[in-house]
N, CA, C and O of each residue as an XYZ file, in Angstrom:
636
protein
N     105.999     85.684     78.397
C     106.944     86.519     79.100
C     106.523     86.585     80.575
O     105.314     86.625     80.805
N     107.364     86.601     81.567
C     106.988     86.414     82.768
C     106.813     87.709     83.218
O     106.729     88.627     82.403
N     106.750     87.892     84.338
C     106.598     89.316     85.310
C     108.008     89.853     85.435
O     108.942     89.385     84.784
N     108.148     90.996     86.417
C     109.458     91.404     86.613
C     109.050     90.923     87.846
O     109.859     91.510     88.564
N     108.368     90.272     88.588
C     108.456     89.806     90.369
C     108.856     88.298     90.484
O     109.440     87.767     91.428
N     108.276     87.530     88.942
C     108.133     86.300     89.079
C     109.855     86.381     88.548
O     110.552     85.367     88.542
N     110.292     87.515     88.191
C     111.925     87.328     87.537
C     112.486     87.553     88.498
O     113.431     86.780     88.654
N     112.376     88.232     89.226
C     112.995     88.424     90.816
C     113.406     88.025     92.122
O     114.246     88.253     92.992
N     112.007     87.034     91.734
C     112.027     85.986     92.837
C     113.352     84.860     92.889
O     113.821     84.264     93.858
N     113.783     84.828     91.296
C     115.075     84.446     91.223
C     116.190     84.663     91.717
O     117.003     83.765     91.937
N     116.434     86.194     92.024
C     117.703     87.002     92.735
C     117.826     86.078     94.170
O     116.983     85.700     94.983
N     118.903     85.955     94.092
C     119.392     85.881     95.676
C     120.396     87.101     96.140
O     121.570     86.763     96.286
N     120.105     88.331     96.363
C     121.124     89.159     96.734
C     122.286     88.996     96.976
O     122.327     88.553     98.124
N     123.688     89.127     96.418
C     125.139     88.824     96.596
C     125.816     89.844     96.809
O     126.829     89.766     97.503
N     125.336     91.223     96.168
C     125.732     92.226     96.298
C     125.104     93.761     96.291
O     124.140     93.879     95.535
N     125.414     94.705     96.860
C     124.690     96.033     97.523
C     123.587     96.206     96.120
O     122.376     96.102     96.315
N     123.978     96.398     95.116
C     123.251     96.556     93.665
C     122.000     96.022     94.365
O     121.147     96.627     95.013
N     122.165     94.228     93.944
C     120.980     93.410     94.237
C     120.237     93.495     95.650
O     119.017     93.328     95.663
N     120.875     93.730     96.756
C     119.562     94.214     97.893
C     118.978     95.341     97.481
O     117.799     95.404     97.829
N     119.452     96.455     96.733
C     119.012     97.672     96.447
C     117.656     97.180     95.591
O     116.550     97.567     95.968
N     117.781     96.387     94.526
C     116.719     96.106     93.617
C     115.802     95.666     94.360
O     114.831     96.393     94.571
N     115.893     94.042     95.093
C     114.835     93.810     95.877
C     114.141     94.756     96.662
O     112.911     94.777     96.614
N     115.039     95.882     97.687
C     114.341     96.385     98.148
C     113.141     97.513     97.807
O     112.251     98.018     98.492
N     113.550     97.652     96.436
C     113.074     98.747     95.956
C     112.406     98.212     94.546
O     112.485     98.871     93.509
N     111.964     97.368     94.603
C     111.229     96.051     93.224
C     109.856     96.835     93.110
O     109.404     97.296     92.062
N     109.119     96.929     94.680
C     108.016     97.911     94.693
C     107.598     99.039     93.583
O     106.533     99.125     92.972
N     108.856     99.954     93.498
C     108.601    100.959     92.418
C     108.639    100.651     91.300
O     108.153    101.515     90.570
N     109.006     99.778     90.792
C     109.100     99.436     89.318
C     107.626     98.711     88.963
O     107.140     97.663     89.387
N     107.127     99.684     88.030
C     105.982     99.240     87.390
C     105.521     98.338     86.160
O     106.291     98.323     85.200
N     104.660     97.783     86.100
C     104.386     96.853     84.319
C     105.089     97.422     83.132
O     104.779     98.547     82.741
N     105.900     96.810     82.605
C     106.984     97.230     81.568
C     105.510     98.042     80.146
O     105.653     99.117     79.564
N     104.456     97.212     80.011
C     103.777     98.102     78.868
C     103.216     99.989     79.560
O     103.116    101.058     78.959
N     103.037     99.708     80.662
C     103.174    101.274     81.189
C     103.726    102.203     81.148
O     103.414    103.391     81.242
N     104.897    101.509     80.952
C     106.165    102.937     80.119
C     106.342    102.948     78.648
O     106.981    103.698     77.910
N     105.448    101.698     78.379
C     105.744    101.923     76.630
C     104.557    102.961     76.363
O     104.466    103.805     75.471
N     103.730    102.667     77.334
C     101.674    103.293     77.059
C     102.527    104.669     77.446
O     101.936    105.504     76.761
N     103.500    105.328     78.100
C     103.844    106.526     78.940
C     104.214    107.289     77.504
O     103.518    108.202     77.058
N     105.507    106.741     76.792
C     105.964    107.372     75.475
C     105.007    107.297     74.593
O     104.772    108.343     73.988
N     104.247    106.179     74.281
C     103.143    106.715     73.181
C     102.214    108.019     73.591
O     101.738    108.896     72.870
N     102.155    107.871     74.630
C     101.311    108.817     75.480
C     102.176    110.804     74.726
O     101.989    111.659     73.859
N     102.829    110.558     75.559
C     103.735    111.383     75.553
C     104.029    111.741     73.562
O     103.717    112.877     73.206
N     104.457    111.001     72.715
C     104.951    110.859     71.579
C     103.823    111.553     70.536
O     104.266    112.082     69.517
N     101.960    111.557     70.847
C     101.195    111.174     70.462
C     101.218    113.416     69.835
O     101.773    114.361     70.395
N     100.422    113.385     68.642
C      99.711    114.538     68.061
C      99.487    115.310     69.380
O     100.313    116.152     69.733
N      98.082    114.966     70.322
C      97.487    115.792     71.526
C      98.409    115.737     72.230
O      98.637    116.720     72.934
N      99.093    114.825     72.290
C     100.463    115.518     73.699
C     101.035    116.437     73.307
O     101.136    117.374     74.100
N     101.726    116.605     71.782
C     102.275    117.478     71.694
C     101.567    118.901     71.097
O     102.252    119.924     71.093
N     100.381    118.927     70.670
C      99.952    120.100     71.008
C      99.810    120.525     72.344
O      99.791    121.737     72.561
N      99.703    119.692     73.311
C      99.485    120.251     74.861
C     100.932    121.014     75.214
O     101.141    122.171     75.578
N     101.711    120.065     74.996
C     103.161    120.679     75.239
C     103.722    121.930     74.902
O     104.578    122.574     75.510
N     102.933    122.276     73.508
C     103.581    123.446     72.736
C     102.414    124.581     73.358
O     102.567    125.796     73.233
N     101.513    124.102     73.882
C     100.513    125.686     74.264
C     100.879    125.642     75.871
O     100.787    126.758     76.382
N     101.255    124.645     76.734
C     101.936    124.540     78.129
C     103.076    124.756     78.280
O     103.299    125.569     79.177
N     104.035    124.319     77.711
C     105.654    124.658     77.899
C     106.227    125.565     76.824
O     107.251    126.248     76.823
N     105.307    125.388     75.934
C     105.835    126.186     74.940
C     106.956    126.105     73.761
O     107.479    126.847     72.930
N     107.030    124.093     74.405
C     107.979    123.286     73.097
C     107.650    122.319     73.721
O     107.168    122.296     74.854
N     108.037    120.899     72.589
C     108.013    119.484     73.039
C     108.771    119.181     73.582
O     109.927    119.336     73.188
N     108.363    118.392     75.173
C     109.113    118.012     75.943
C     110.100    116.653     75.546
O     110.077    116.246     74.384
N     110.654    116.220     76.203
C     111.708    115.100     75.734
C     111.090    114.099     76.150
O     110.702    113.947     77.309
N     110.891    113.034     74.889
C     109.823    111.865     75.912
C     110.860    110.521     76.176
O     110.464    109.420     76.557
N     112.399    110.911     75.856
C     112.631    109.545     75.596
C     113.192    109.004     76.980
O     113.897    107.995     76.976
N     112.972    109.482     77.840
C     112.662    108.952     79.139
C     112.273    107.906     79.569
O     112.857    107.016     80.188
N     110.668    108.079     79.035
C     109.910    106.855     79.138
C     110.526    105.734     77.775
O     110.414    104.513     77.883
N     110.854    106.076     77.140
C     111.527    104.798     76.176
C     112.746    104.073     76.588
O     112.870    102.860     76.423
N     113.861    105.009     77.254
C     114.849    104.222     78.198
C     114.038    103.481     79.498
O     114.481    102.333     79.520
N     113.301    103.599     80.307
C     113.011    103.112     81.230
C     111.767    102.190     80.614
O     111.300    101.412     81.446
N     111.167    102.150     79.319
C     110.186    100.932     79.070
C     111.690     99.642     78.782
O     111.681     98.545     79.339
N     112.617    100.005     78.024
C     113.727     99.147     77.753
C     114.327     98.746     78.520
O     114.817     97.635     78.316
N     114.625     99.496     79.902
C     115.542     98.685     80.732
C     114.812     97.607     81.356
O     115.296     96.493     81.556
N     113.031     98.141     81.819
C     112.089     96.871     82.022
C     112.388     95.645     81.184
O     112.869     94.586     81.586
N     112.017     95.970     79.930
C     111.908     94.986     79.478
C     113.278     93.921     79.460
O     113.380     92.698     79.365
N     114.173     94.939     79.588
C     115.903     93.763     79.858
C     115.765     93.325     80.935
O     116.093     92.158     81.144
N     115.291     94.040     81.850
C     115.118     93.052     83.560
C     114.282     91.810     83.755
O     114.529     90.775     84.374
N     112.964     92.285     82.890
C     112.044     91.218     83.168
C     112.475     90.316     82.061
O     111.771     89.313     81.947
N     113.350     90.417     81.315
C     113.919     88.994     80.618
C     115.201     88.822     81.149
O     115.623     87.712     80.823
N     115.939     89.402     81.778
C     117.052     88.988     82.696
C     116.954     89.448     83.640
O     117.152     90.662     83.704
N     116.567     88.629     84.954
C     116.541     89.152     86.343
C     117.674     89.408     86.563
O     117.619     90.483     87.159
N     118.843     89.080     86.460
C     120.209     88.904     86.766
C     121.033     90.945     86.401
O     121.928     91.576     86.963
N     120.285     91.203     85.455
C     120.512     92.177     84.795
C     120.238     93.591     85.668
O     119.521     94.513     85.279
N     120.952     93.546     86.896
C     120.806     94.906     87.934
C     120.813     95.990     87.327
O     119.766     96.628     87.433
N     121.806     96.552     86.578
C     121.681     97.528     86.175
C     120.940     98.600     85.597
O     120.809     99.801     85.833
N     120.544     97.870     84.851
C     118.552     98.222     84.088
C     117.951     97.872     85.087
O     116.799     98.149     84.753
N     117.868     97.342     86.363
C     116.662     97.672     86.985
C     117.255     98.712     88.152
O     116.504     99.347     88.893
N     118.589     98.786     88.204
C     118.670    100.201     88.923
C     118.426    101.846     88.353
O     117.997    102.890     88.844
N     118.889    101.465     87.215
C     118.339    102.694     86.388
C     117.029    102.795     86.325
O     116.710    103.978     86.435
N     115.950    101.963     86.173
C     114.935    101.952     86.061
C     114.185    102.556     87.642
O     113.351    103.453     87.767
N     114.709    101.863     88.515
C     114.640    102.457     90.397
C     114.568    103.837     90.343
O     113.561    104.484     90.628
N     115.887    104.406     89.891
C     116.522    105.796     90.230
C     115.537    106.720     89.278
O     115.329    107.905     89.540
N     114.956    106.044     88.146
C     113.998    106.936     87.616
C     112.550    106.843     87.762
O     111.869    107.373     86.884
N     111.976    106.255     88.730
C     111.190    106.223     89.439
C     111.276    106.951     90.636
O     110.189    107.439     90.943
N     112.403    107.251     91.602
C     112.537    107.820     92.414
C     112.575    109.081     92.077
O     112.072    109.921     92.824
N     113.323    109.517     90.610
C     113.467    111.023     90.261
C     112.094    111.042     90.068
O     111.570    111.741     90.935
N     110.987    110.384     88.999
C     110.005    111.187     88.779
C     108.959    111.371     89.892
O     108.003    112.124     89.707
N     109.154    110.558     91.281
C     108.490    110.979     92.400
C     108.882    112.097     93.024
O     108.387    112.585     94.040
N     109.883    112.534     92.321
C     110.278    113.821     93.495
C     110.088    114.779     92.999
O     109.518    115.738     93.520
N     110.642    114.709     91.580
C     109.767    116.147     90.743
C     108.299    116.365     91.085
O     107.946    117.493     91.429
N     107.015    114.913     90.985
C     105.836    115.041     91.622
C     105.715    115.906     92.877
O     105.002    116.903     92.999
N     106.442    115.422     93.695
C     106.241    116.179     95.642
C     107.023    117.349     95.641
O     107.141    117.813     96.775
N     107.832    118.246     94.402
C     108.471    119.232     95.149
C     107.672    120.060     95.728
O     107.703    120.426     96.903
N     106.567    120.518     94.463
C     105.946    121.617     95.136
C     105.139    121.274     96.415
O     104.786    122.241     97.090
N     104.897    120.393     96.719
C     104.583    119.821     97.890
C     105.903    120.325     99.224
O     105.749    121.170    100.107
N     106.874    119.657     99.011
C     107.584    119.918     99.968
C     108.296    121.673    100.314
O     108.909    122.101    101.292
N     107.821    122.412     98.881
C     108.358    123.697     98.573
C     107.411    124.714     98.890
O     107.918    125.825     99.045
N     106.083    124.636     99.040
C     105.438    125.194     99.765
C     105.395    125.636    100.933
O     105.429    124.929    101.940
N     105.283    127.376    100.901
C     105.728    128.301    101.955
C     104.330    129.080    102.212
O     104.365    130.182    102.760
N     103.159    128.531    101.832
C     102.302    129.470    101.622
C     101.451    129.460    102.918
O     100.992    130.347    103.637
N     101.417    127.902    102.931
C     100.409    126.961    104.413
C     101.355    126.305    105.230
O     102.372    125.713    104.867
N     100.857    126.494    106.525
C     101.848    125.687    107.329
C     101.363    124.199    107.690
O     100.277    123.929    108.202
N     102.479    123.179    107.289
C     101.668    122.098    107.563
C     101.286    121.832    108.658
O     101.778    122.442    109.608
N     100.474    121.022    108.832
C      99.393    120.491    110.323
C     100.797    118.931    110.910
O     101.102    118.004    110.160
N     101.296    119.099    112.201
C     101.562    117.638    112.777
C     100.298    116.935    113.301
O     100.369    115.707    113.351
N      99.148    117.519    113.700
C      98.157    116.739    113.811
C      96.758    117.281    113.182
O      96.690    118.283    112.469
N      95.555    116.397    113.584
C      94.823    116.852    112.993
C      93.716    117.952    113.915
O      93.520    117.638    115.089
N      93.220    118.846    113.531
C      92.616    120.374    114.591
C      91.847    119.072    115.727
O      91.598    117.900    115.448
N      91.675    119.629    116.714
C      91.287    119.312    118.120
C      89.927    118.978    117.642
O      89.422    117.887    117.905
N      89.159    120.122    116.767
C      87.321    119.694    117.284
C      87.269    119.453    115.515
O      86.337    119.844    114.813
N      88.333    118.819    115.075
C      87.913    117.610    113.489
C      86.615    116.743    113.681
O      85.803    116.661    112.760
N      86.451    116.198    114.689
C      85.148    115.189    114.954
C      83.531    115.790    115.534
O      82.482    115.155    115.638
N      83.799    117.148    115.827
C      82.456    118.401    115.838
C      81.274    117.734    115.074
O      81.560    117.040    114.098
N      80.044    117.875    115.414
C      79.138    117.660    114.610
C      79.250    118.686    113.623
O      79.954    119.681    113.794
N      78.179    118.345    111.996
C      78.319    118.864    111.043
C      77.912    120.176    111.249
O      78.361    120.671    112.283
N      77.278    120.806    110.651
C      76.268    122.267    111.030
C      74.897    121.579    110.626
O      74.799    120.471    110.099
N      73.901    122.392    110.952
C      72.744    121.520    110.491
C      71.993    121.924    109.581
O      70.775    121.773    109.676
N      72.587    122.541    108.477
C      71.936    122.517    107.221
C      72.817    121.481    106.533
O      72.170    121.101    105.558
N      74.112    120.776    106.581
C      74.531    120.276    106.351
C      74.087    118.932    106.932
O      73.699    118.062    106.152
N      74.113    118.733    108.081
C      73.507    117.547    108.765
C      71.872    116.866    107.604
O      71.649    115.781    107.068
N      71.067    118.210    107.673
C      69.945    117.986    106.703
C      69.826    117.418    105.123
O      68.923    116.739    104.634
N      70.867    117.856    104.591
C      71.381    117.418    103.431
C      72.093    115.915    103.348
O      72.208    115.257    102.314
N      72.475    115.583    104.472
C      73.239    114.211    104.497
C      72.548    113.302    104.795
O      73.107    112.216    104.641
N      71.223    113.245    105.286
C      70.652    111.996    105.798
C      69.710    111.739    104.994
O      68.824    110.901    105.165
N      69.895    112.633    103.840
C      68.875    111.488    102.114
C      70.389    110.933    101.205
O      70.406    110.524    100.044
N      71.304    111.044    101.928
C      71.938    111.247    100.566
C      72.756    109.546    101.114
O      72.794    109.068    102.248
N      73.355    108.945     99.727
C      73.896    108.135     99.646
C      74.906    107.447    100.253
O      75.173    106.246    100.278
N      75.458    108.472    100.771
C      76.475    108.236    101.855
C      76.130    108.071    102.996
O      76.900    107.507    103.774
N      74.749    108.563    103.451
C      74.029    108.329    104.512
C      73.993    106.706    104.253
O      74.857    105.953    104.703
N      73.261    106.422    103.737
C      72.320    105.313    103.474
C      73.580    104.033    103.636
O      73.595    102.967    104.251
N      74.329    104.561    102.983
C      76.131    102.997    102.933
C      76.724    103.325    104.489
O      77.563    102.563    104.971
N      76.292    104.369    105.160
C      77.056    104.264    106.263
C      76.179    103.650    107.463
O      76.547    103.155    108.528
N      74.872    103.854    106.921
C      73.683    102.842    107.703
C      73.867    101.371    107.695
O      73.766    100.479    108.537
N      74.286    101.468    105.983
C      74.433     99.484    105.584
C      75.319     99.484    106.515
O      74.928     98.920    107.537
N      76.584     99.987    106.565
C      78.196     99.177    107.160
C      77.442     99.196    108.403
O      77.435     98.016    108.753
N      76.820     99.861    109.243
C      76.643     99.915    110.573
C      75.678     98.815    110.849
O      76.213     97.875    111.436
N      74.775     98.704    110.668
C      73.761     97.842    110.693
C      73.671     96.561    109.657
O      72.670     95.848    109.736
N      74.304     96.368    109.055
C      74.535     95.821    108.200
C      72.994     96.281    106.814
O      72.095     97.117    106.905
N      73.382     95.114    105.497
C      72.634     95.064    104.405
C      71.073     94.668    104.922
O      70.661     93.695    105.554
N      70.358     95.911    104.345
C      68.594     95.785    104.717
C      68.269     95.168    103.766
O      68.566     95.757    102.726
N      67.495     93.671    103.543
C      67.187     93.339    102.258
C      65.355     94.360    102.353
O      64.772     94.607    103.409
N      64.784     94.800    100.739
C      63.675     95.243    101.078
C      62.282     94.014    100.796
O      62.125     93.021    100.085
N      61.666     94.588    101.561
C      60.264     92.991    101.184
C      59.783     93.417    100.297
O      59.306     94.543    100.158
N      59.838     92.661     99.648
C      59.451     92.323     98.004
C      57.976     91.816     98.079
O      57.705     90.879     98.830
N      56.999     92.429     97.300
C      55.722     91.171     97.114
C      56.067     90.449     95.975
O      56.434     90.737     94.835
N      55.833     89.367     96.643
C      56.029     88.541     94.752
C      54.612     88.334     93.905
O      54.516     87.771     92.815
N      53.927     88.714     94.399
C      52.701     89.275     92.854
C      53.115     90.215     92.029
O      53.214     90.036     90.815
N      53.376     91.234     92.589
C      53.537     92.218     91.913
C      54.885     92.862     91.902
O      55.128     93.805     92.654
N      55.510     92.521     91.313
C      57.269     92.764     90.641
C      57.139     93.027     89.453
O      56.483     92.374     88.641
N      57.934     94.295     89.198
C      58.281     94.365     87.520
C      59.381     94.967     87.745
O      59.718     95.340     88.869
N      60.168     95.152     86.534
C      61.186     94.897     86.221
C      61.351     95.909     84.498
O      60.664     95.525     83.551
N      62.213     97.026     84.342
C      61.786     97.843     82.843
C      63.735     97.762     82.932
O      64.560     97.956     83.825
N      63.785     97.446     81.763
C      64.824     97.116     80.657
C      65.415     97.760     80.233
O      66.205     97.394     79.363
């Protein structure tokens, strides 16, 4: 079975549908990802999660229409429709993701980032950072990779 990109690559856009798909081919993900989404979803622990979180089982067959329309696209590229449906429900479940994002009244967002962001650390913090690991990889990138000298008599090596 091929890809849905290597099926795509077939389209030659003729009509608004088909630029819509190409342009938007990006969101559509590996057709077993929405099947892995409903088992997910379908499974014993999901639905105990559901019934102590929502307080009933949610509707999973969502992900079963949109594993199916994949799978009709990526065996018929030609087949817009299932991959516009498949688009539009990718776009819905990104937006349900960002509402509370965009619905938030609590913080005001930043257009840039504060003036003194690049301040040195404080220096108990400063003290803490220059054993630590992140120290040490930001030494490698800068200076590049330290190899250490090795004696070769005496090397061991525990398993």
């Amino acid at each position: 079975m091929s890809t849905i990109y290597e099926a795509a690559a077939t389209i030659k856009p003729k009509t608004p549908d088909e630029e819509e798909v190409l342009k938007n081919l990006w969101s559509i993900r590996p057709c077993y990802l929405y099947n892995e989404e409903y088992e997910d979803c379908t499974s014993v622990k999901a639905r105990f999660h559901q019934y102590f979180i929502h307080g009933e089982s949610i509707d999973c067959n969502q992900w079963k229409r949109d594993f199916d329309n994949c799978v009709r696209f990526e065996k018929n590229a030609t087949d817009t429709k299932s991959a516009l449906e498949l688009i539009r429900s990718e776009q819905k479940r990104r937006e349900e993701r960002i509402r509370a994002h965009y619905g938030n009244n609590v913080w005001t967002k930043r257009t840039a980032p504060p003036q003194d962001w690049a301040k040195p650390l404080p220096e108990h913090m400063q003290k803490e950072y220059e054993g630590s690991f992140l120290a040490s990889k930001a030494k490698e990138l800068r200076e590049g990779p330290q190899t250490p000298e090795v004696e070769s008599s005496s090397s061991c090596a525990i398993m």
